[in-house]
C-alpha positions in Angstrom: 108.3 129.3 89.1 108.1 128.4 85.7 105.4 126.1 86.4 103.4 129.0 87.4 103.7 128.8 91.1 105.7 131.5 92.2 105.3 130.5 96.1 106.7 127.4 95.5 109.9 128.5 93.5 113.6 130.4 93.6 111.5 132.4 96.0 112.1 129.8 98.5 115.8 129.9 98.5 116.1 132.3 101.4 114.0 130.1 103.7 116.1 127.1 102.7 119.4 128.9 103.5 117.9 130.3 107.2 117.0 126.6 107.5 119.9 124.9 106.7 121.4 127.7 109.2 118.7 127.2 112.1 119.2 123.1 111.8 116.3 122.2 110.4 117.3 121.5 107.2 119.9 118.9 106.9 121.2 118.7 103.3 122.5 115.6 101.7 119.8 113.5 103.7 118.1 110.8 102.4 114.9 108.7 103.4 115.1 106.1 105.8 112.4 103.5 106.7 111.4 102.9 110.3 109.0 100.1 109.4 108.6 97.9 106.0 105.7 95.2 106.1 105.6 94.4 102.5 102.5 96.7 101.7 103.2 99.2 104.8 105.8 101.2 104.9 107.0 104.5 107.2 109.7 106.5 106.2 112.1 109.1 108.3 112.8 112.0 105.5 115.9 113.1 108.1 115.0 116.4 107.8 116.1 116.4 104.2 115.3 118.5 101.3 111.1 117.5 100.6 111.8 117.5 97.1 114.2 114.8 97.4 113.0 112.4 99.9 109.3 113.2 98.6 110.2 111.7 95.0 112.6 109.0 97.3 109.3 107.9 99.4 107.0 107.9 96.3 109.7 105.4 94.4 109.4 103.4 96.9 105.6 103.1 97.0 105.4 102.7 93.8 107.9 99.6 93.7 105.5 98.5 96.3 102.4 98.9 95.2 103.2 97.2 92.0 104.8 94.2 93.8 102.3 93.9 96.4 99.3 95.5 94.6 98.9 97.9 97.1 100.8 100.7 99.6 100.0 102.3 102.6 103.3 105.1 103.2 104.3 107.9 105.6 106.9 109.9 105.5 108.2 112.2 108.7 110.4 114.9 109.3 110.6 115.6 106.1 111.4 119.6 104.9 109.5 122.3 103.2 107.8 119.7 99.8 107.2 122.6 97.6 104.3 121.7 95.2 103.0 118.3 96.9 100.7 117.8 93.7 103.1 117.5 91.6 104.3 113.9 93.0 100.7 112.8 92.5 
């Protein structure tokens, strides 16, 4: 909210909790990769927390990229990533 993006803020944190209830949401979860070819990689975000297996996945494209000079990532079943900009 502070960033000036009310949708993207404390607002949230009633959807979170009905998540979290519902099953979709599964706190504590971190990334997981299905497939790592050096410059390729796709990632499993557990139905975690976007915020934290989004900054997880681009960490690890990043290392990547700068190794290999290049990275092609996806990341999947990953929850609600709030402002996806912001990772860019």
């Amino acid at each position: 909210n502070l960033s000036g993006h009310d949708s993207h803020g404390v607002g949230m944190l009633p959807r979170y909790i009905d998540a979290v209830a519902e099953g979709g949401l599964h706190p504590n979860a971190a990334v997981r990769i299905n497939l790592d070819i050096g410059t390729m990689l796709s990632l499993d975000g557990q139905h975690g927390y976007g915020q934290v297996v989004g900054v997880q996945a681009m960490e690890l494209g990043i290392e990547r990229a700068r190794r290999h000079g290049s990275c092609i990532l996806t990341l999947a079943h990953a929850h609600h990533l709030g402002r996806i900009g912001h990772f860019a």
